[in-house]
N, C-alpha and C positions, 0 to 999 in steps of 0.2 A: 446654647445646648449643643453639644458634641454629637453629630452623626458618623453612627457606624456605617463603618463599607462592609456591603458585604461580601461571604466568601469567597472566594474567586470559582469560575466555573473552570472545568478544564478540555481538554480536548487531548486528544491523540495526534503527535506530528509525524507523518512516516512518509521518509523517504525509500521513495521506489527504485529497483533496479539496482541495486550492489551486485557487484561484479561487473556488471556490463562492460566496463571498461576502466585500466588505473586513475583516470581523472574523477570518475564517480564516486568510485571507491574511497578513494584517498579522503574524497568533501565530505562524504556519508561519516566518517571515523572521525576526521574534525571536528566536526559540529557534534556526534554524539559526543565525543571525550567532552564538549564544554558545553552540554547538557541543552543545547541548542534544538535536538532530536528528540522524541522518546519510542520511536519505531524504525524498521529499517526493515526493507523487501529485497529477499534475495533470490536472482537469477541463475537456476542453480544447472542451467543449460551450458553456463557460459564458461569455457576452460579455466578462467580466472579463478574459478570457485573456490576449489580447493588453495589455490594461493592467499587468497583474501581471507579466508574463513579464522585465521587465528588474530585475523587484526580485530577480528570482531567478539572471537571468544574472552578479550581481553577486555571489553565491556559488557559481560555475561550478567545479567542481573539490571544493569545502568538503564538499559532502555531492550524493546523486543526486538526479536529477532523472525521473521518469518519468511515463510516461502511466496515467491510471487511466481505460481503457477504461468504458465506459458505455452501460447502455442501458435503464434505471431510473428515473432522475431527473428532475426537471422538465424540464431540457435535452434531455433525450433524446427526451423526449414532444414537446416540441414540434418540434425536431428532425424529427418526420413515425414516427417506427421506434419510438422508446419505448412501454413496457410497464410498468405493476407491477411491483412484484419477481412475486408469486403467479403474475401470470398470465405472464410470462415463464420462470418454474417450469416452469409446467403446459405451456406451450409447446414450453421445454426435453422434459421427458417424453415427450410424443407426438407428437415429430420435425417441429414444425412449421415450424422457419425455415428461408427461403430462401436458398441461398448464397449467390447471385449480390447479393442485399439485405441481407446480412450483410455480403460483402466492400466494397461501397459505402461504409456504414455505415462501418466501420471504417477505411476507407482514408483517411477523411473527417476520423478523427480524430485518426490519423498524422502526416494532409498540415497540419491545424491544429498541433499539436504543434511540429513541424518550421520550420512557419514563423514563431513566436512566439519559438522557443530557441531557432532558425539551427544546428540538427543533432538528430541522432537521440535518442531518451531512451534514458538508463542502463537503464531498466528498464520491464517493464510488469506493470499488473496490473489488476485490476477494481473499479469501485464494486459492492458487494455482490458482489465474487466472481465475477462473470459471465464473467470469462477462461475457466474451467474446464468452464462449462454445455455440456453438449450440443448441439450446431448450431452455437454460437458458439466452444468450444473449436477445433474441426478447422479452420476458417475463420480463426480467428486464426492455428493454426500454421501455415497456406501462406502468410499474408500477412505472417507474421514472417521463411520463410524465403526471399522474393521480394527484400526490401527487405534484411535485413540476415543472411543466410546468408550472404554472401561475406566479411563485414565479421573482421576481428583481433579486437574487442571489441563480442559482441554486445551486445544490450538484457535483462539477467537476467529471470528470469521468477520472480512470487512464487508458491508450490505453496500455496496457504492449505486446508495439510493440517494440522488442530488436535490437542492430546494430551490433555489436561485442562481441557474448556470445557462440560461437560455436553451436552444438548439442543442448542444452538445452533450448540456447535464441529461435534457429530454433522451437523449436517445440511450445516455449511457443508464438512465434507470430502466427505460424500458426492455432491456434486455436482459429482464429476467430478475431485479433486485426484490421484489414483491413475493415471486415462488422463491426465491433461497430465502428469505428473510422468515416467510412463514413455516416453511419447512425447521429453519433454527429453534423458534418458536417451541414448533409440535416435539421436536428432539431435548429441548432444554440445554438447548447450547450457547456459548458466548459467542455475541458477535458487538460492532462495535459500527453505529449509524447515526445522523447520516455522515455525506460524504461530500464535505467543498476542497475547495482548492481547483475545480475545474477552468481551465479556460485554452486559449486556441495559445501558447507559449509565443505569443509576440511583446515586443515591447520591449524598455529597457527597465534599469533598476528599481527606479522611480515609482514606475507602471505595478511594478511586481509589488512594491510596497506598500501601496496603495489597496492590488489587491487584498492581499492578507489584511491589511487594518480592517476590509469589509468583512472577512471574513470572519476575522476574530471579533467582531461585534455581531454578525451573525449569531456566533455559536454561544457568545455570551449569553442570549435570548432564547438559547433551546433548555428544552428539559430533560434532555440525553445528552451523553457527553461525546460531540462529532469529532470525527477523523479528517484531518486536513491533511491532503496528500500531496505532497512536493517530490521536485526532479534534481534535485543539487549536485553540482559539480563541481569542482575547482578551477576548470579550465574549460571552456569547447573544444572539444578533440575532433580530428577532421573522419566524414563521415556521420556524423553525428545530426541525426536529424534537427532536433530541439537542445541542440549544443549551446549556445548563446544564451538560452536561453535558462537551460542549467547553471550557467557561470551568474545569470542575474539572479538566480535566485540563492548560488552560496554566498554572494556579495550582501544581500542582502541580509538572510539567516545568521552572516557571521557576524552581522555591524550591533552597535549599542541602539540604534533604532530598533531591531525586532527585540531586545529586551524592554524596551520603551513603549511599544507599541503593548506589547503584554501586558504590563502595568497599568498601561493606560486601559485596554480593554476589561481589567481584572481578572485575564486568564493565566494560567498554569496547564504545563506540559504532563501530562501521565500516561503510563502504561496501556496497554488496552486490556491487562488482566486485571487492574485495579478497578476497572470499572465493570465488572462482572463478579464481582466479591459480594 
């Protein structure tokens, strides 16, 4: 007797951080042109932006396109408003940001966005998570529902609310993934949960391959369709915190193993507005 497989489950792949630098960029476009991707987070701090932005209008429709909010990174810092992660933690904690200089901030990096892709992004989320932080969570959701409350297809929201990531996944839900996610919830918004791919960027190729086979067996087993967030790069460019690190994982994402391992998982790569239809 012939057994059916069943349908494959999917997930959302998005790489973070486009623009940050030409080697990111370049790996982000690679992989999505060979359908390797189906998201992509853009840093819209980063002077590259506007250079970068038509490499990606040219897979407009292929896979999403979103903002990866900021306010961590060197951009941000210099920027005038950037922080640590720590101390934008601690910040978060005992109520210290300004609305009025959140919403600035933020507006700033919408109005960038917008004007680089000639329309709104598919999606938003955080470098380091910072959508979900306290001060900066409440302030993002008015200024999501100013801009694109009215809109047939809003901008999905990532809930980077983790299940099996140890210490790290722990801390990164506890920062708030519970109130945005409810908040979506009460607003009737798209968002896209949960959220693996977490880990401390050590290892080699191997390592990374490994992790992802857990993951994509993970996500097999859910009943919502999760977001796996990767760092790919082409290269480790010097400076580069989790450079090596990047290059193990375009090494990996570009090889006939991660189409193997998908098969084998019986996952598929999709949109994150496909799964809020």
């Amino acid at each position: 007797m012939l057994s059916l497989r069943p349908d494959p489950k999917s997930i959302v792949l998005c790489a973070d951080d486009y623009a940050l630098n030409e080697s990111v960029s370049q790996g982000i476009v690679d992989l999505a042109s060979r359908q390797r991707l189906s998201a992509t987070s853009v840093m819209t701090l980063s002077p590259l932006w506007p250079q970068h932005a038509p490499a990606l209008r040219e897979l407009r429709g292929a896979i999403d396109v979103g903002l990866h909010l900021d306010w961590t990174s060197e951009f941000a810092q210099h920027a005038g408003w950037g922080q640590t992660l720590g101390a934008v933690m601690w910040q978060s904690f005992k109520g210290g940001f300004k609305p009025e200089r959140v919403r600035e901030a933020m507006e700033r990096q919408f109005d960038a966005f917008e004007k680089a892709w000639h329309g709104p992004p598919d999606h938003v989320d955080g470098h380091q998570h910072i959508q979900q932080f306290d001060g900066l969570r409440q302030v993002l959701c008015e200024v999501l529902l100013r801009r694109y409350g009215s809109s047939s297809q809003k901008p999905w929201l990532r809930i980077s609310h983790t299940t099996k990531a140890g210490f790290k996944g722990a801390l990164i839900s506890w920062t708030g993934a519970k109130s945005l996610h409810h908040w979506a919830l009460a607003e009737n918004w798209p968002v896209v949960a949960p959220l693996l791919g977490v880990y401390g960027f050590e290892g080699t190729v191997d390592a990374y391959a490994r992790r992802m086979q857990e993951w994509l067996r993970e996500a097999s087993q859910l009943q919502t369709t999760a977001l796996v967030m990767c760092h790919p790069a082409r290269q480790a460019e010097a400076g580069d915190a989790i450079g090596n690190a990047r290059a193990n994982e375009f090494a990996y994402l570009s090889s006939d193993a991660f189409t193997a391992d998908l098969q084998l998982a019986n996952v598929q790569l999709v949109r994150g507005n496909a799964t809020n239809q």
